[in-house]
N, CA, C, O and CB atoms as a CASP TS submission, in Angstrom:
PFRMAT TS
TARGET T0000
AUTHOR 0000-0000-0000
METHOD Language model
MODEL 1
PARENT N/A
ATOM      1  N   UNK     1      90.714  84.073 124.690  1.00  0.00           N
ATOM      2  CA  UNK     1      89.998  85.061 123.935  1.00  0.00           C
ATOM      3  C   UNK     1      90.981  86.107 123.428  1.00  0.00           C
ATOM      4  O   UNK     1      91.851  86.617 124.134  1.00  0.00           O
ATOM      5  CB  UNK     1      88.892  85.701 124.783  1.00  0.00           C
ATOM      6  N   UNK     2      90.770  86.381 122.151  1.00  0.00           N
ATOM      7  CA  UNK     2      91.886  87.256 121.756  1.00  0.00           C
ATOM      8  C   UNK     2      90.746  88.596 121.027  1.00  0.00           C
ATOM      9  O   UNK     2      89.615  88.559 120.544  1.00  0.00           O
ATOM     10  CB  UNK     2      93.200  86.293 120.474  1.00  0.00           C
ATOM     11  N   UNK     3      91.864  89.812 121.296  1.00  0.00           N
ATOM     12  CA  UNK     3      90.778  90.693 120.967  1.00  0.00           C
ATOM     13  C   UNK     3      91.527  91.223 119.629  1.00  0.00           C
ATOM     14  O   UNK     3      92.691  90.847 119.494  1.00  0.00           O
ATOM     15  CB  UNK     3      90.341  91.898 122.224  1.00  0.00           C
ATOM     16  N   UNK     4      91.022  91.988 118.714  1.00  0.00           N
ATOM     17  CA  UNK     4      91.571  93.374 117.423  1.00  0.00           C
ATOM     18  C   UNK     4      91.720  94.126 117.753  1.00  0.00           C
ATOM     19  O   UNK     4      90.891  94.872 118.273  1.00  0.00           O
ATOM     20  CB  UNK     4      90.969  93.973 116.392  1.00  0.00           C
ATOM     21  N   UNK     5      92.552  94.255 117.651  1.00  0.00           N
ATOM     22  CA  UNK     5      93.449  95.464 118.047  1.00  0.00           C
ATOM     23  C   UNK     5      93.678  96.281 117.083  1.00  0.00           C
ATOM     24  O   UNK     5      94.253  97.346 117.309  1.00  0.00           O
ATOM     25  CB  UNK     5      94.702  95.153 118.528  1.00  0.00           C
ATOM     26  N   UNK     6      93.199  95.870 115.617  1.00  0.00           N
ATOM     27  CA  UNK     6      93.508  96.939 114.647  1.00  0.00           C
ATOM     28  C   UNK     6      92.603  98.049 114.444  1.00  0.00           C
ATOM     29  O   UNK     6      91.413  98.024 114.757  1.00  0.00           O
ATOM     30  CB  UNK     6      93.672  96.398 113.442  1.00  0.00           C
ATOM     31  N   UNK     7      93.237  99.075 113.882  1.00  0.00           N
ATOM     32  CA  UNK     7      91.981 100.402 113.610  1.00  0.00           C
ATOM     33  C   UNK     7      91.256 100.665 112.420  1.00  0.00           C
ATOM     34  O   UNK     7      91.869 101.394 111.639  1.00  0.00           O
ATOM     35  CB  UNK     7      92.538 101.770 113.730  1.00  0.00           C
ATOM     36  N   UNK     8      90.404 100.380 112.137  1.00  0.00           N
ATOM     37  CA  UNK     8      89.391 100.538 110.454  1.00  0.00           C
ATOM     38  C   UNK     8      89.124 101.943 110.308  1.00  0.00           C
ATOM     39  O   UNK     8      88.480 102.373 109.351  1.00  0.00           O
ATOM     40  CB  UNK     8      87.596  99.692 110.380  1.00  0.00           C
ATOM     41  N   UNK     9      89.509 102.551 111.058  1.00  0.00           N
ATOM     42  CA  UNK     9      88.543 104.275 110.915  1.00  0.00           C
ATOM     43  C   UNK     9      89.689 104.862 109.984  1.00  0.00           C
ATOM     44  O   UNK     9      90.833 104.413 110.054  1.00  0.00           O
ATOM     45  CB  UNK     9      88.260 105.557 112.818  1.00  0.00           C
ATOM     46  N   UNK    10      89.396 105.714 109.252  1.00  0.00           N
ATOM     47  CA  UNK    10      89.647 106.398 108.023  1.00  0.00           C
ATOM     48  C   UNK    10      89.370 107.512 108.649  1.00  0.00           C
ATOM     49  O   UNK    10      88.218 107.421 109.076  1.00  0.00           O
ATOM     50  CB  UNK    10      88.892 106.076 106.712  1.00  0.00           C
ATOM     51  N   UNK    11      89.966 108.785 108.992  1.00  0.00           N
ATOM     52  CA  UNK    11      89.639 110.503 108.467  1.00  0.00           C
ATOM     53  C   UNK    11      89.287 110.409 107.193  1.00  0.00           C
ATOM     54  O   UNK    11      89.687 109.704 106.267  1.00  0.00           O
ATOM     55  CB  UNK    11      90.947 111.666 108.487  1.00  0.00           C
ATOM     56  N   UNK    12      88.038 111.675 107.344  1.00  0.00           N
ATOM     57  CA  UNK    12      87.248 111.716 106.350  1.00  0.00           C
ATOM     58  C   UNK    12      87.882 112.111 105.066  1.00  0.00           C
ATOM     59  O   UNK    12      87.560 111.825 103.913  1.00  0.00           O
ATOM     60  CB  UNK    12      86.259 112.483 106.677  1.00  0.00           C
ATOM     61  N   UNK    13      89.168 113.065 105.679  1.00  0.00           N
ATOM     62  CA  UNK    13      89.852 113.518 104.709  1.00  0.00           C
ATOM     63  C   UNK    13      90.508 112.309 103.538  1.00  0.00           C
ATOM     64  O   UNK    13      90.514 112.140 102.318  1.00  0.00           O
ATOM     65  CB  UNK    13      90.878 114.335 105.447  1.00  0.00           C
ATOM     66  N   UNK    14      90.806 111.920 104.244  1.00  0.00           N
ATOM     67  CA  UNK    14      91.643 110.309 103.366  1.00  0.00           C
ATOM     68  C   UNK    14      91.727 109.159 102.661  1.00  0.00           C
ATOM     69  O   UNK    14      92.599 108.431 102.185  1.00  0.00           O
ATOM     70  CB  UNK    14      91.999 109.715 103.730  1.00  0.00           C
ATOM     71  N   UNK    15      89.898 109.257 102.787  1.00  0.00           N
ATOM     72  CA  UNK    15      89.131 108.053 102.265  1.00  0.00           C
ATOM     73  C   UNK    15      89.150 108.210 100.697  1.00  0.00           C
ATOM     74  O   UNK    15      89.619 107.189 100.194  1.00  0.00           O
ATOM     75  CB  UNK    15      87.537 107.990 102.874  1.00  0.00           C
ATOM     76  N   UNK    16      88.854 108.993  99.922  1.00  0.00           N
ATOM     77  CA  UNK    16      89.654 109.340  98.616  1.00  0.00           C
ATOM     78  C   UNK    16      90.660 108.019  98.537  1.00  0.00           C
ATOM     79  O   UNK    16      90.717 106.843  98.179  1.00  0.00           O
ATOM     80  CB  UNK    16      90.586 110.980  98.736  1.00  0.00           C
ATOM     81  N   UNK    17      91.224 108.837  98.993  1.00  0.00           N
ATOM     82  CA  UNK    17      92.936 107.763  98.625  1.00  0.00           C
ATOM     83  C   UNK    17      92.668 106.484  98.786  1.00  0.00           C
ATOM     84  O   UNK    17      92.783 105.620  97.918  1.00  0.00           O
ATOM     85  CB  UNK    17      94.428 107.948  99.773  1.00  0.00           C
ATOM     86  N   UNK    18      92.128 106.261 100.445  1.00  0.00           N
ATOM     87  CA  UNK    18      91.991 104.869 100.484  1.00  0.00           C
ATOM     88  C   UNK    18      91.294 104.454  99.791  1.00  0.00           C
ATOM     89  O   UNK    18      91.450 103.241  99.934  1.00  0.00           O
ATOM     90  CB  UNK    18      91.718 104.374 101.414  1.00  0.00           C
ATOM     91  N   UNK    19      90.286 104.660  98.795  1.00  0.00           N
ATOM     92  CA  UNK    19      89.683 104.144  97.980  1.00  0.00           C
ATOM     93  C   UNK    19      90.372 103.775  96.618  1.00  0.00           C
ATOM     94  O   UNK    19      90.409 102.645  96.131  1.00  0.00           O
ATOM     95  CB  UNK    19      88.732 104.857  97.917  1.00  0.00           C
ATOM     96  N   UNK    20      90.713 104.496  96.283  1.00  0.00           N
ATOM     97  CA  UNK    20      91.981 104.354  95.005  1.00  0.00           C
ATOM     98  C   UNK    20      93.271 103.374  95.597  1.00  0.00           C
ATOM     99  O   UNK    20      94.047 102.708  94.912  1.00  0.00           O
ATOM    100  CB  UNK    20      92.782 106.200  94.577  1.00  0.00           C
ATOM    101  N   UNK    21      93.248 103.477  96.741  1.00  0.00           N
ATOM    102  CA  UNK    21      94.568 102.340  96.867  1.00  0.00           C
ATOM    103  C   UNK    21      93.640 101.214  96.685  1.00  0.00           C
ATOM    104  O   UNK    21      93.614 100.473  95.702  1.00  0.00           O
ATOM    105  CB  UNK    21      95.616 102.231  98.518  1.00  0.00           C
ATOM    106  N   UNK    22      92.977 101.159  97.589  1.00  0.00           N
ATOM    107  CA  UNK    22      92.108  99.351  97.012  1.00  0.00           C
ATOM    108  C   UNK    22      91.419  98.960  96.036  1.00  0.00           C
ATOM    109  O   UNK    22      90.750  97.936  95.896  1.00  0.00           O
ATOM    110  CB  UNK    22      91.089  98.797  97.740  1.00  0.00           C
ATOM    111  N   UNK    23      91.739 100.425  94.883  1.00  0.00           N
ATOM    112  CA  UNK    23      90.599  99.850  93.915  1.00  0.00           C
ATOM    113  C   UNK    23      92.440  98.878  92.978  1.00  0.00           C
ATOM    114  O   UNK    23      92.616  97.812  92.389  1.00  0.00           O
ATOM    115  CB  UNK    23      89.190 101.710  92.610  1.00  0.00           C
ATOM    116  N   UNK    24      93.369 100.081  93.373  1.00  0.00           N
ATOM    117  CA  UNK    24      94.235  99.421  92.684  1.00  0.00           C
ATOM    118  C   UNK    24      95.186  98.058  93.304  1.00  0.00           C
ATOM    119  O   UNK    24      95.946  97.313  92.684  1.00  0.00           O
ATOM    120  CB  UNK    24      94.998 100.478  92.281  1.00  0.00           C
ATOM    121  N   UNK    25      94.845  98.068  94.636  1.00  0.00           N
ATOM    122  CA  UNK    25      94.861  96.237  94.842  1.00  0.00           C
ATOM    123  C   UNK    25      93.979  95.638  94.289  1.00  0.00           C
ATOM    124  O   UNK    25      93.836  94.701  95.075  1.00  0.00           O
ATOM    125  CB  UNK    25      94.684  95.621  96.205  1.00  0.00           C
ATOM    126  N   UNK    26      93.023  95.423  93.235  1.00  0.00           N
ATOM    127  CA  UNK    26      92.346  94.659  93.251  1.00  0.00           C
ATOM    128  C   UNK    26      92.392  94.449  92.481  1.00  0.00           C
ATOM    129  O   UNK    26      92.089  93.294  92.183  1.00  0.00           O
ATOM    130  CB  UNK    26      91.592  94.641  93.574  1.00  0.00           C
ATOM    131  N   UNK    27      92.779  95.306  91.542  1.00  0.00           N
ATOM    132  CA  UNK    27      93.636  95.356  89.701  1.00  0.00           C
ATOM    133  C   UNK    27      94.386  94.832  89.762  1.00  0.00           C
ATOM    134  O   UNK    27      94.373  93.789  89.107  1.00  0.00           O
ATOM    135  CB  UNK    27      94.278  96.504  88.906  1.00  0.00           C
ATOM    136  N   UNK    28      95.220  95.053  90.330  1.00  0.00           N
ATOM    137  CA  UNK    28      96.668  93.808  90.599  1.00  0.00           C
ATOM    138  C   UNK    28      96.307  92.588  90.886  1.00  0.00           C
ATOM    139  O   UNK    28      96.848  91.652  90.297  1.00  0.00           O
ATOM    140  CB  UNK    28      97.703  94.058  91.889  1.00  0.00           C
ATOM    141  N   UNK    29      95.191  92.342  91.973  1.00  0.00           N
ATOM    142  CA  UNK    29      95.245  91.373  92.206  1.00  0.00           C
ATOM    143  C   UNK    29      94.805  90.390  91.115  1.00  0.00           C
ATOM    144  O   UNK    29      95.408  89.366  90.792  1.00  0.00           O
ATOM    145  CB  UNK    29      94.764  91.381  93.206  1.00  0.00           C
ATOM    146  N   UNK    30      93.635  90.867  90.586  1.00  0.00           N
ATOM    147  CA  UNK    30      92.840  90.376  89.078  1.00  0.00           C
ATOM    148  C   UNK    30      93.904  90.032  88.227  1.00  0.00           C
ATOM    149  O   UNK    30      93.922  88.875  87.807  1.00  0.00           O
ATOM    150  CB  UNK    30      91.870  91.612  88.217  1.00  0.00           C
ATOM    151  N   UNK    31      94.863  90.867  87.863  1.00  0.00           N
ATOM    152  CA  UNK    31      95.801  90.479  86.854  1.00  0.00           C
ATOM    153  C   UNK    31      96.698  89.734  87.249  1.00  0.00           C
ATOM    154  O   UNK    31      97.589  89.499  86.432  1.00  0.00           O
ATOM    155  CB  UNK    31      96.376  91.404  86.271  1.00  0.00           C
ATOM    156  N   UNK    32      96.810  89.011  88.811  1.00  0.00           N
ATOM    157  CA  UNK    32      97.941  88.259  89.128  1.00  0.00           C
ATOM    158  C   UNK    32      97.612  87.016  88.846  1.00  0.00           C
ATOM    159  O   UNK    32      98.404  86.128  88.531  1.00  0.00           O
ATOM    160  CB  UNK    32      98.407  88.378  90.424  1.00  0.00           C
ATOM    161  N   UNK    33      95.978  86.882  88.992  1.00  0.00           N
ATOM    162  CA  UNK    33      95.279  85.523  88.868  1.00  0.00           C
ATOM    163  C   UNK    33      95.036  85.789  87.404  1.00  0.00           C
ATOM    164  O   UNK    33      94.932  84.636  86.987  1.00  0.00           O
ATOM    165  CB  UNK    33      93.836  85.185  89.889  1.00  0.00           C
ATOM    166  N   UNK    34      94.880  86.575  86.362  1.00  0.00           N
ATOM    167  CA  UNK    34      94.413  86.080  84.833  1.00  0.00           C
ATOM    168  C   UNK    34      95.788  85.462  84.805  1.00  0.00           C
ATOM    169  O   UNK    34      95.752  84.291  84.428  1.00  0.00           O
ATOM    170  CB  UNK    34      93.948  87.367  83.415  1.00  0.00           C
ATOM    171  N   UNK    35      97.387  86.068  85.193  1.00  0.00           N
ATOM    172  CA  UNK    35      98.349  86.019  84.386  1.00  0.00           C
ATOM    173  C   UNK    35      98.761  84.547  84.802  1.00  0.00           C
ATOM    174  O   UNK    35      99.340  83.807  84.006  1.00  0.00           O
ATOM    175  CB  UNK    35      99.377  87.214  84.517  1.00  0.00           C
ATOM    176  N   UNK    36      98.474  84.210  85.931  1.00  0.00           N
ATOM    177  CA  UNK    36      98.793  82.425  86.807  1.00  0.00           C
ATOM    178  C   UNK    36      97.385  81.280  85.727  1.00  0.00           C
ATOM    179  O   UNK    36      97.410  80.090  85.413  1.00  0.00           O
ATOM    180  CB  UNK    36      98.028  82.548  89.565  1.00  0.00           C
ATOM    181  N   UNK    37      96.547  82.171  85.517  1.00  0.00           N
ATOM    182  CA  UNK    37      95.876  81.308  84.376  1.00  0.00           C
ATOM    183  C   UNK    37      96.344  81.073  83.260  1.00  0.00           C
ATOM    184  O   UNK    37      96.412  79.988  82.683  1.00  0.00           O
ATOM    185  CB  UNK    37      94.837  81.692  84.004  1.00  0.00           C
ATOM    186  N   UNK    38      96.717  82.192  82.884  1.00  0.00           N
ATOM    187  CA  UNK    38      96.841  81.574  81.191  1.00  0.00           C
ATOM    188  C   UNK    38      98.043  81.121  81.344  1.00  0.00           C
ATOM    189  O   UNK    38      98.459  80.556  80.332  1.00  0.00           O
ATOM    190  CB  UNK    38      96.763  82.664  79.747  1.00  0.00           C
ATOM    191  N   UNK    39      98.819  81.153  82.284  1.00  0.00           N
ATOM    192  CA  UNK    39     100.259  80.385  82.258  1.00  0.00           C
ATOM    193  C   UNK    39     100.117  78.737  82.893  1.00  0.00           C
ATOM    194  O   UNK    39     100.983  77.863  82.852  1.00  0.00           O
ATOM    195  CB  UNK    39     101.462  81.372  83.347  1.00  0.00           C
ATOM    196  N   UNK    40      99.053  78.669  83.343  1.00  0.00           N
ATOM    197  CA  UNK    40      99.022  77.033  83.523  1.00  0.00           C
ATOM    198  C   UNK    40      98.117  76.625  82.349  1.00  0.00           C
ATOM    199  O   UNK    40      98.298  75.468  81.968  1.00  0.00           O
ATOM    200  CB  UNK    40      98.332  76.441  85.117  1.00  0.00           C
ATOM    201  N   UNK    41      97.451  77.128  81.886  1.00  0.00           N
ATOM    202  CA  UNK    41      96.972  76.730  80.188  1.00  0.00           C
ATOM    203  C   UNK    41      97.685  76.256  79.839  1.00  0.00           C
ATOM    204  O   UNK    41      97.581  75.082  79.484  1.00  0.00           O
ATOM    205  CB  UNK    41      96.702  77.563  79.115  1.00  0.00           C
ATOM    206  N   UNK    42      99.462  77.382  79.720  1.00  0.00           N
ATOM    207  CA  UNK    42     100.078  76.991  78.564  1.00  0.00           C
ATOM    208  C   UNK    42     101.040  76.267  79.155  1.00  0.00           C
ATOM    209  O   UNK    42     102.079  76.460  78.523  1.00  0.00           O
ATOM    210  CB  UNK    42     100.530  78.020  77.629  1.00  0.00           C
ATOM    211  N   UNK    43     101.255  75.374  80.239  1.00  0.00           N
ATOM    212  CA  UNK    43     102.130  74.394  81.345  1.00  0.00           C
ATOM    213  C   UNK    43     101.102  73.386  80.756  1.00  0.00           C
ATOM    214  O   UNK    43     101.676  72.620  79.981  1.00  0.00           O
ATOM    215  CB  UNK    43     102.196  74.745  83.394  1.00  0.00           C
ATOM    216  N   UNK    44     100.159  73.209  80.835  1.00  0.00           N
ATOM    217  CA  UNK    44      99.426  72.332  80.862  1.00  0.00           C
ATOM    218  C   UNK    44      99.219  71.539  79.380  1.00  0.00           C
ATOM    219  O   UNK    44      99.031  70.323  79.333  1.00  0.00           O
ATOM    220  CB  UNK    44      98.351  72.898  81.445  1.00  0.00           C
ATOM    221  N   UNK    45      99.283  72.414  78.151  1.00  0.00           N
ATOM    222  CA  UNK    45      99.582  72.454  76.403  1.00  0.00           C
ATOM    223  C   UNK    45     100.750  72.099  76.349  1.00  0.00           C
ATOM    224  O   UNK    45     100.892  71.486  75.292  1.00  0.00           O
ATOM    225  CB  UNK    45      99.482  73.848  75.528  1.00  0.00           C
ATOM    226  N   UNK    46     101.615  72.140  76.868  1.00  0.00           N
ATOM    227  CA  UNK    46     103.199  72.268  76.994  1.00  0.00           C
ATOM    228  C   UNK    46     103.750  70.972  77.241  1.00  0.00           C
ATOM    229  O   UNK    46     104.512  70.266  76.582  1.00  0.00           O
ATOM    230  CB  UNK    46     103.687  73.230  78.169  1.00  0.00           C
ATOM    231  N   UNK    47     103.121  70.810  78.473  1.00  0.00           N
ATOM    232  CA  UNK    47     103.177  69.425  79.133  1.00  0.00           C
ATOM    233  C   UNK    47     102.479  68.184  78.322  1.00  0.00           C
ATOM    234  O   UNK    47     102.985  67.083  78.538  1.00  0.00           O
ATOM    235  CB  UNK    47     102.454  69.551  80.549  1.00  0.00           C
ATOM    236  N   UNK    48     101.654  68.223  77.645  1.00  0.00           N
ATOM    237  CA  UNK    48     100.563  67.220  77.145  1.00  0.00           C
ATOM    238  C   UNK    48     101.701  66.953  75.296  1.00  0.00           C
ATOM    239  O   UNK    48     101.916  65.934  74.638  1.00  0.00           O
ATOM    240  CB  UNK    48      98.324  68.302  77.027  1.00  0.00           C
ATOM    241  N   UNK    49     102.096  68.281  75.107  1.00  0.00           N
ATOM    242  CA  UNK    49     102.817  67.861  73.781  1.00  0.00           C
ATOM    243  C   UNK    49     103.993  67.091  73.856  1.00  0.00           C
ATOM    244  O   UNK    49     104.255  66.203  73.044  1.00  0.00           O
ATOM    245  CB  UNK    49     103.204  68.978  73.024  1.00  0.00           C
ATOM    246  N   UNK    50     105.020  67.540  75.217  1.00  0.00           N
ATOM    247  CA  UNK    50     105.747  66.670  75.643  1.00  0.00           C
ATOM    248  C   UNK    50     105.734  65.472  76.150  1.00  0.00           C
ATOM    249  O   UNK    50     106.673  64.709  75.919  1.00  0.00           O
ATOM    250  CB  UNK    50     106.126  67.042  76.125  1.00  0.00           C
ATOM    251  N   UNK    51     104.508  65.038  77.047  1.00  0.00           N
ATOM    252  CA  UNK    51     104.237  63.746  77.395  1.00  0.00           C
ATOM    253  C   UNK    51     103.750  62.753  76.585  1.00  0.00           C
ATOM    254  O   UNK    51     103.279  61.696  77.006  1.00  0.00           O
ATOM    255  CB  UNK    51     103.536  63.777  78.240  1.00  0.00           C
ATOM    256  N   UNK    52     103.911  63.249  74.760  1.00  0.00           N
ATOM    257  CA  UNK    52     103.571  62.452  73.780  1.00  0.00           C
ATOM    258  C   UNK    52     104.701  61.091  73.340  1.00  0.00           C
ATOM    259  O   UNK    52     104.704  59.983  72.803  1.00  0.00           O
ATOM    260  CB  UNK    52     103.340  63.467  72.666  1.00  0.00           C
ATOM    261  N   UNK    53     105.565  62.049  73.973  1.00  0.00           N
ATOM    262  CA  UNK    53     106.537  60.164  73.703  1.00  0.00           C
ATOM    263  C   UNK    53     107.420  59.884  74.919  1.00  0.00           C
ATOM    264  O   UNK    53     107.683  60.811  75.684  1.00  0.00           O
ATOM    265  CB  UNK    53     107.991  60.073  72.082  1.00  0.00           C
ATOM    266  N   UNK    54     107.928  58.558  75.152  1.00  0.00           N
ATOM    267  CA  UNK    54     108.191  57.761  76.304  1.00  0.00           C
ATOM    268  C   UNK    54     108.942  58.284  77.286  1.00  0.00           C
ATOM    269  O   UNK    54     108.692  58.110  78.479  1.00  0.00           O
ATOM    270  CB  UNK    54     108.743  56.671  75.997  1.00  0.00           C
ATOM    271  N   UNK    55     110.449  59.334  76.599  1.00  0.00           N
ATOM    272  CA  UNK    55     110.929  60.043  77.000  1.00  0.00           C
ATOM    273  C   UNK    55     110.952  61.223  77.782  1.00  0.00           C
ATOM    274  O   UNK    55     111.644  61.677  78.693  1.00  0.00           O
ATOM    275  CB  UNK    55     111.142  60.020  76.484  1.00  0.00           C
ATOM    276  N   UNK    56     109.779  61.633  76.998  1.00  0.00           N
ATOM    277  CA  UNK    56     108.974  63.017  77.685  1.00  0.00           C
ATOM    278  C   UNK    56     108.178  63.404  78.821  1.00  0.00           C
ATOM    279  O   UNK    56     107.758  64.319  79.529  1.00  0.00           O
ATOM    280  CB  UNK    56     108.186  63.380  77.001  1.00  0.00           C
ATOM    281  N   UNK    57     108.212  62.282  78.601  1.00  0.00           N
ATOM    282  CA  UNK    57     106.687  61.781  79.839  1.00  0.00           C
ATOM    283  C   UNK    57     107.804  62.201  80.976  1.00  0.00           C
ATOM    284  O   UNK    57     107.312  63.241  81.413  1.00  0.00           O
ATOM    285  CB  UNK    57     105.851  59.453  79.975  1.00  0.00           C
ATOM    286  N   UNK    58     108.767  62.030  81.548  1.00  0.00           N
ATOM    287  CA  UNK    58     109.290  62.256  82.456  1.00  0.00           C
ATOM    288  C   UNK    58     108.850  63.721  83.154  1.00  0.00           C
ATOM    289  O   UNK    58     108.374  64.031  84.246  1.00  0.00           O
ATOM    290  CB  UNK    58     110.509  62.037  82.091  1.00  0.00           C
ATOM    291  N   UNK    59     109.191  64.342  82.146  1.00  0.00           N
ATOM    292  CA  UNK    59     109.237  65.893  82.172  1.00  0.00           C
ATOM    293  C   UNK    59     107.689  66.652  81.609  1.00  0.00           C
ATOM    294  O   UNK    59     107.360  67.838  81.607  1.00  0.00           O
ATOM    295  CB  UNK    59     110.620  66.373  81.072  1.00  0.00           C
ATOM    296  N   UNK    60     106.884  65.315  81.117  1.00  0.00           N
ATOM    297  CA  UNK    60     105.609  66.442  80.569  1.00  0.00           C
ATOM    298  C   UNK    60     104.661  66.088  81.506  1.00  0.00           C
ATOM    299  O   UNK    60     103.898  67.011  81.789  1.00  0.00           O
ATOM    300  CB  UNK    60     104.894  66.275  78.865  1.00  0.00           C
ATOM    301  N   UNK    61     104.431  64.850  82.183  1.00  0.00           N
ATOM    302  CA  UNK    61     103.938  64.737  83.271  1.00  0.00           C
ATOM    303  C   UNK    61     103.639  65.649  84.343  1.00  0.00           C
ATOM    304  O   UNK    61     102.536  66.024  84.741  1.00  0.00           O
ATOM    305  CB  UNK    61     104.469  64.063  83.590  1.00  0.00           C
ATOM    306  N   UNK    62     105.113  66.029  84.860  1.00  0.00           N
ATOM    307  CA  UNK    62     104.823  66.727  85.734  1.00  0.00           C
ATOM    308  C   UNK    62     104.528  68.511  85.466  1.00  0.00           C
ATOM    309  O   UNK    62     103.822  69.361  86.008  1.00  0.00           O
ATOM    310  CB  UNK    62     105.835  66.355  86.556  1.00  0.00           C
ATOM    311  N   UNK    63     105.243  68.491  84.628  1.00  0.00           N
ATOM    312  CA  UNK    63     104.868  70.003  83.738  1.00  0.00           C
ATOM    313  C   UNK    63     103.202  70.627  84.044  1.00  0.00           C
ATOM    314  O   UNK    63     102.706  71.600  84.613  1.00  0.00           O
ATOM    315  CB  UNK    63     104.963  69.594  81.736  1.00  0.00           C
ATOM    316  N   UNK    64     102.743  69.470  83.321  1.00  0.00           N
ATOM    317  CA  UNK    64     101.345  69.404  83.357  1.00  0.00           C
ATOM    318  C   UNK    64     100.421  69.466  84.475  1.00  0.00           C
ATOM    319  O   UNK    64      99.383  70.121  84.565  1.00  0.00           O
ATOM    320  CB  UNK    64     101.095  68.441  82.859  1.00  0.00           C
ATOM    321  N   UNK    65     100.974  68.664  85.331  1.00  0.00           N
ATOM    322  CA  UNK    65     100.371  68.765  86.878  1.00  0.00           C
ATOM    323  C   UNK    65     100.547  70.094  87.514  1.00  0.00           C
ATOM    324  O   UNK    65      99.705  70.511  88.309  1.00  0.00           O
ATOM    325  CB  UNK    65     101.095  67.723  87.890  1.00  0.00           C
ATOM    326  N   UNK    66     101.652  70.809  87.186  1.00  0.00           N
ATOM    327  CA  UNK    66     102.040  71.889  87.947  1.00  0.00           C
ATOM    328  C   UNK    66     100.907  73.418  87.049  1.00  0.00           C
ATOM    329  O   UNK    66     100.672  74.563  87.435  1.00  0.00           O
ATOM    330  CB  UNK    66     104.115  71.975  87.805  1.00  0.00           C
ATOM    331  N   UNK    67     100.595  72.858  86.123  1.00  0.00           N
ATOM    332  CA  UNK    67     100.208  73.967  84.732  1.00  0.00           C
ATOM    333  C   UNK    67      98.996  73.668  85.630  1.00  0.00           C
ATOM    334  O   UNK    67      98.586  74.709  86.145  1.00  0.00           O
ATOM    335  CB  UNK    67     100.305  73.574  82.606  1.00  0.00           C
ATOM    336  N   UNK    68      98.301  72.596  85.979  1.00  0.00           N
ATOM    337  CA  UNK    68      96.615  72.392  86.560  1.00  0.00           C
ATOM    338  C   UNK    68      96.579  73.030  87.680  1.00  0.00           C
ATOM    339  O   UNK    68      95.750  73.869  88.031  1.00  0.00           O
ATOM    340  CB  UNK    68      96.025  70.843  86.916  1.00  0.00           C
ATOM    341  N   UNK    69      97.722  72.529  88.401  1.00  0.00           N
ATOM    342  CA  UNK    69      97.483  73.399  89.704  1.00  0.00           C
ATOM    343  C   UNK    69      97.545  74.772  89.990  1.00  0.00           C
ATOM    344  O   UNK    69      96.975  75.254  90.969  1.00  0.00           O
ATOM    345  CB  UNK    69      98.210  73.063  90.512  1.00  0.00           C
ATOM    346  N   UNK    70      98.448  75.671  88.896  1.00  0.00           N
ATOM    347  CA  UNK    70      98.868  76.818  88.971  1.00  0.00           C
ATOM    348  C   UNK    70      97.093  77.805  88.001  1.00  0.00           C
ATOM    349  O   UNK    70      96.651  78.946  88.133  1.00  0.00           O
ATOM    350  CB  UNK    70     100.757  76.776  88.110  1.00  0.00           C
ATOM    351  N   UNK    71      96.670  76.728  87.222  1.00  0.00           N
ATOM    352  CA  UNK    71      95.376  77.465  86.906  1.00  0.00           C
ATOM    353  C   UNK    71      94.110  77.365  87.969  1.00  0.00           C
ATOM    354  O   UNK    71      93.142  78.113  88.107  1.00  0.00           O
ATOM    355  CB  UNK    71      94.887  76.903  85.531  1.00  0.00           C
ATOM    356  N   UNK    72      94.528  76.019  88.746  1.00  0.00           N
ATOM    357  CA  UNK    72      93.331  75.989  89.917  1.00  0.00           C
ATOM    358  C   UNK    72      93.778  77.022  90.781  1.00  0.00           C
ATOM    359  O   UNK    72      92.749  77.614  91.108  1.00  0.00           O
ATOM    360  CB  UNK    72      93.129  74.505  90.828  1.00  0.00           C
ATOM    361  N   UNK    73      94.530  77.439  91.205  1.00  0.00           N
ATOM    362  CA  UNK    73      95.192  78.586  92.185  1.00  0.00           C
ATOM    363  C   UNK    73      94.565  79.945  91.928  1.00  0.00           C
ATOM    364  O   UNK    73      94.008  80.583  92.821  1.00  0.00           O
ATOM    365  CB  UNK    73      96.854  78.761  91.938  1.00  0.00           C
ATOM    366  N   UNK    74      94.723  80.529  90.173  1.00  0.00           N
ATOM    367  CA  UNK    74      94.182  81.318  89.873  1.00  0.00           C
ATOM    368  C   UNK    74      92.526  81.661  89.511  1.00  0.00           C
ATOM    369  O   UNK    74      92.034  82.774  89.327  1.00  0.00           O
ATOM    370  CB  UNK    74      94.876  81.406  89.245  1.00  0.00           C
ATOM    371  N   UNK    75      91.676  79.995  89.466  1.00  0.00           N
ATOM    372  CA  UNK    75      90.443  80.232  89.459  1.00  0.00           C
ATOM    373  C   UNK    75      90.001  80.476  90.924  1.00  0.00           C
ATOM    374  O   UNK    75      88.900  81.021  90.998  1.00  0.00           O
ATOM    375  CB  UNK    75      89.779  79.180  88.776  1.00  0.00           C
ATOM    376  N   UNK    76      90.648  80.179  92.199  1.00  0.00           N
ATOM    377  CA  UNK    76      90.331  79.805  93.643  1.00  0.00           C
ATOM    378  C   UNK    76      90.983  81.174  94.446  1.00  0.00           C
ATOM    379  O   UNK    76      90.924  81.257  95.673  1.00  0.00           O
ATOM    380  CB  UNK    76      91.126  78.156  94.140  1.00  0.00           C
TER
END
């Protein structure tokens, strides 16, 4: 059995702040996942134009896989 040991209590004085700090983690966080989206969009566009000829495929293949996964990351 393991117990928490951490402390959640806020002085009243401070909660202000702490509120503004997490509103602005959450802004960040929002914009870390739009910006991992539209960048596997464009891995994924990137990849599909390159995997158009025999050569490419090497390199657009996987391009592409990495562009899907990096937008599933940011929808999840």
């Amino acid at each position: 059995m393991t117990t928490n040991t951490k402390n959640n209590s806020t002085p009243w004085f401070l909660w202000p702040f702490v509120a503004i700090w997490r509103l602005l983690a959450v802004i960040v966080e929002m914009t870390g996942r739009f910006v991992a989206m539209v960048l596997g969009i464009v891995f994924i566009v990137v990849g599909v134009i390159v995997s158009l000829t025999v050569i490419g495929a090497i390199i657009g293949v996987p391009l592409a896989l990495i562009g899907l996964l990096l937008f599933l990351r940011g929808l999840l």
